[in-house]
DOLOMI-712230 format. One record per residue (C-alpha): x, y, z; residue in three letters. Coordinates in steps of 0.25 Angstrom, whole numbers, plus 5000, padded with zeros to 4 digits. Example, Ala and Ser with C-alpha at 12.3 -4.5 7.8 and 13.67 -1.06 7.14 Angstrom:
504949825031Ala/505549965029Ser/
% end
This chain:
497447914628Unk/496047904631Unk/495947764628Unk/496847724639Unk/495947804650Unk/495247674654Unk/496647604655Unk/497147714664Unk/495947694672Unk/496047554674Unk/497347554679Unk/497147664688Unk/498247754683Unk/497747864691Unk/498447804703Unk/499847814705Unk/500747694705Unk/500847694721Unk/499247714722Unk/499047594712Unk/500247484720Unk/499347554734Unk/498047504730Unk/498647364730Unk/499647364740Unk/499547414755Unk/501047364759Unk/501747504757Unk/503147444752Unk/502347374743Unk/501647474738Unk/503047554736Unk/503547434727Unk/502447414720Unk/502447564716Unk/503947604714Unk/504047564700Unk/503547694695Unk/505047754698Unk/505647654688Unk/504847744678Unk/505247894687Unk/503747884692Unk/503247924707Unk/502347794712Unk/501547884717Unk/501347984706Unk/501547884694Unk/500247814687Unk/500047674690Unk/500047644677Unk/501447624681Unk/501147504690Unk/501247424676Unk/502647404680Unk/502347304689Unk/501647224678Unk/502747264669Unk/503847204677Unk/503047074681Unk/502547054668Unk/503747074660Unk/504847094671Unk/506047164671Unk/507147134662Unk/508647174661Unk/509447204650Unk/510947114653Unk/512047234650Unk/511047344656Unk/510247434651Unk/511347494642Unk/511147344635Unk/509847394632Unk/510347524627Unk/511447454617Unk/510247364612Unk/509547484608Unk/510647544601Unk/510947414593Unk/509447404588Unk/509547554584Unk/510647534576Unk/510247394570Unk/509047474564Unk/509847594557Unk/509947684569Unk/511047784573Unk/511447824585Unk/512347954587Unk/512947954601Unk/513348084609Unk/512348164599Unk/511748274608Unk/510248314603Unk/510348464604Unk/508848484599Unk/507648414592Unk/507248504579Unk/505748524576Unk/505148604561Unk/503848584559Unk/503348544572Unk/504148414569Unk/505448374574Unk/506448384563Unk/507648324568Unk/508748354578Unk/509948444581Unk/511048384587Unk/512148464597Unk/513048484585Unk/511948554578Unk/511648424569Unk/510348424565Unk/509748284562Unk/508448284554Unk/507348184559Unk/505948124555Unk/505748094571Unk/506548114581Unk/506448014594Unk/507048074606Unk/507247964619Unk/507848074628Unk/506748134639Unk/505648194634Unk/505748304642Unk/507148334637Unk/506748324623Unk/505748424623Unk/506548544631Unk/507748524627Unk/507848464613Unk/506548524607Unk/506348674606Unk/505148714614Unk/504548804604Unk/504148684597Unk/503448594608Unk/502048614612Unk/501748524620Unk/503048464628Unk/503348624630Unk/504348654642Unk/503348684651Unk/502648534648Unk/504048474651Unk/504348544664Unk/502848544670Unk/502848374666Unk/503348284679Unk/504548194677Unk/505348074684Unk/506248074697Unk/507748064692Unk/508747974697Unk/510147964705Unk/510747824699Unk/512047754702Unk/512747664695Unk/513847574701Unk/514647434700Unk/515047384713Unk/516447274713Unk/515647184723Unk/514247104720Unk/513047124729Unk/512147014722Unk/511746954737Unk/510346924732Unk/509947054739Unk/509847134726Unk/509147124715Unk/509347174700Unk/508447294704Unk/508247334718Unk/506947424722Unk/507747494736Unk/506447584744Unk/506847694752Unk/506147714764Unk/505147814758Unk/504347794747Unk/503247894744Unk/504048004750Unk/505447964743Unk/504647974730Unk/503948114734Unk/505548164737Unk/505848134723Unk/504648164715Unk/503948274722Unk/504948334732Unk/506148314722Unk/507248304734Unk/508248204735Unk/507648134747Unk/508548064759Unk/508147914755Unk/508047844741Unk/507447714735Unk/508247644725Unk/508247564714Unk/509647484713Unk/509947414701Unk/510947284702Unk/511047244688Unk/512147134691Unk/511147044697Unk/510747014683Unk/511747054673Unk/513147034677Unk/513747094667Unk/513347234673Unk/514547234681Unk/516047144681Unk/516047004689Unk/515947044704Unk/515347174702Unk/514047244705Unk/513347344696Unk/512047434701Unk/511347554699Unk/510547624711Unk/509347724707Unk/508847834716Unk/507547924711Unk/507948044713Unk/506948184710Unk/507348254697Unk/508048384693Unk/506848454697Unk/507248434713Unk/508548534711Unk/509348414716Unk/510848444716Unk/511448314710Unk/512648374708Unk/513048374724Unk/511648274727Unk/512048154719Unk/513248094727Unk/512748114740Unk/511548044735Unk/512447904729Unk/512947914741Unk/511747884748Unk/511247774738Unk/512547704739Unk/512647714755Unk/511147644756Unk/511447534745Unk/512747514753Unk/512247504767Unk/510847434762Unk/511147334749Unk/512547354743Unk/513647354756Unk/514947404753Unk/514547474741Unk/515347584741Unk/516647514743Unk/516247424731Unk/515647524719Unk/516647524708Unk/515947594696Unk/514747704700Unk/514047814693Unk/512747894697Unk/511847974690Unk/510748084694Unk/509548174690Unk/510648254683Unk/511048134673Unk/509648104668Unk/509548284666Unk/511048304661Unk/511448154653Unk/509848104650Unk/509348234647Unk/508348194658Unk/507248314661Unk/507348354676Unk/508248224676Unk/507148144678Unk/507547994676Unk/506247934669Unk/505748064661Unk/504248104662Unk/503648054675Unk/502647954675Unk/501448004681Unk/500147994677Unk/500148124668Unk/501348084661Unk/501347934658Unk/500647884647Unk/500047984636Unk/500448084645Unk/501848054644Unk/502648114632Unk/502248064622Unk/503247954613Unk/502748044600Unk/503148184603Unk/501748274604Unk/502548384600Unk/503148324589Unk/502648204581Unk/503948154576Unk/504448174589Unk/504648034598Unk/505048004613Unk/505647874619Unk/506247864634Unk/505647904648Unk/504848014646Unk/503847964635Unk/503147854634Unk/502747754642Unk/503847804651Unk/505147774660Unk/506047654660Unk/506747554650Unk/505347494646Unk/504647624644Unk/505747704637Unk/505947584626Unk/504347564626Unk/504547724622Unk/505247684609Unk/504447584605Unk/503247674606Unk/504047784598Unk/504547684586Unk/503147654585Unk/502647794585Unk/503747824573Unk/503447704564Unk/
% end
């Protein structure tokens, strides 16, 4: 860790990614899009390290890419190669606890009692999860309970899916659409700090068909809308909140982008902080895992090799280097080299 000190330094990681885009931008709208990226990641601009602001380069260097099918194309690629190398894959088998003797992890105990017996075990479910609820506490000295519940994580999200029967490729949206809501600094304080479901929103609205057409039938439109949201810790009813709340998405993108929305959606589904809790097995809910702050980023973060358990490994959001499609398959290259 020390070695890298200098490093730090030098790119001023002490500032926060809105401090960092400040000292070189005056224009304030500017300054907000130069900074947002962080949320792609579940990260406050102005709580995150600007290390982060290697984003930017990121993108311009090697852009951004699309996988044609979605990400789920991704997904099926990744199952192919697993299997092509000897792997197995058992569906709809529930992990009901990871076994540890000897200070080492010795396997795992399935739902049905089914014990499987294992050199390593590599878990890509949150980290936080893994820990309380799969790993007896009695054997965990340093990701204790406690550790889990004092560490800071991610905002959630409230996503909606939907295919409309009518195409809305004027040339006025693009395959990814950046929507800023008339407050910034404050909007973020609602939903990292205050944790209330404020009045306004900013968005991120994904139109896939712009670029891969079969995403939807001829004639047809398929999106995605994303709005952060605060996570479980807020107390948010989603269960009478999250309707209320679609409706007011949809009612902006009708009366600002998409007009006649409503009357045109054929296929919709919405997800809240409550799926990422009760289908991902999301700590708090949280979208992106462990937040990236400066104290949890880098060595700080949890660690791809367990410091509990040395045949113990963790790919996904909340270990290293961190959130998004990049980051979580960066993780499992780190943890294939860390086994072999």
């Amino acid at each position: 860790m020390m070695k890298i000190v200098p490093d730090m330094i030098k790119l001023k990681s002490h500032k926060t990614v809105y401090q960092y885009a400040s000292s070189f931008i005056k224009n304030e709208f500017l300054r907000q899009c130069f900074s947002f990226h962080p949320l792609l990641v579940g990260g406050n601009p102005f709580d995150t390290t600007s290390i982060y602001a290697l984003i930017h380069y990121l993108e311009r260097e090697w852009g951004i890419h699309y996988a044609i099918g979605g990400t789920g194309e991704v997904v099926k690629g990744l199952v192919r190669f697993f299997e092509e190398l000897g792997g197995k894959i058992h569906y709809s088998t529930e992990v009901k606890e990871i076994t540890v003797k000897d200070r080492r992890i010795s396997g795992v105990k399935l739902a049905d009692n089914t014990f499987i017996p294992a050199d390593s075990v590599v878990s890509n479910a949150d980290v936080a999860f893994t820990y309380r609820n799969l790993i007896n506490e009695q054997h965990r000295s340093k990701y204790t309970n406690r550790k889990i519940e004092k560490m800071r994580y991610s905002m959630s999200l409230f996503v909606i899916y939907f295919g409309t029967k009518k195409r809305y490729n004027t040339g006025e949206l693009a395959h990814h659409n950046i929507i800023l809501g008339p407050r910034y600094k404050e909007l973020l304080n609602d939903i990292f700090k205050r944790k209330i479901i404020a009045e306004d929103f900013s968005l991120y609205l994904h139109m896939p068909t712009v670029t891969d057409s079969t995403i939807a039938p001829d004639g047809c439109e398929g999106f995605y809308v994303l709005s952060p949201v605060p996570h479980l810790a807020s107390g948010t009813d989603w269960k009478t909140e999250a309707k209320p709340y679609r409706d007011k998405i949809m009612q902006f993108l009708q009366e600002t982008y998409l007009p006649g929305l409503e009357e045109n959606i054929i296929a919709e589904h919405y997800i809240d902080p409550l799926h990422f809790q009760d289908t991902l097995n999301s700590y708090l809910g949280s979208a992106f895992s462990v937040e990236p702050i400066f104290t949890q980023s880098a060595w700080f973060r949890p660690h791809n090799q367990s410091e509990d358990f040395e045949n113990l490994y963790f790919t996904g959001a909340g270990t290293h280097p961190g959130a998004g499609l990049p980051g979580v398959l960066s993780s499992a290259k780190i943890v294939e080299k860390l086994i072999n």
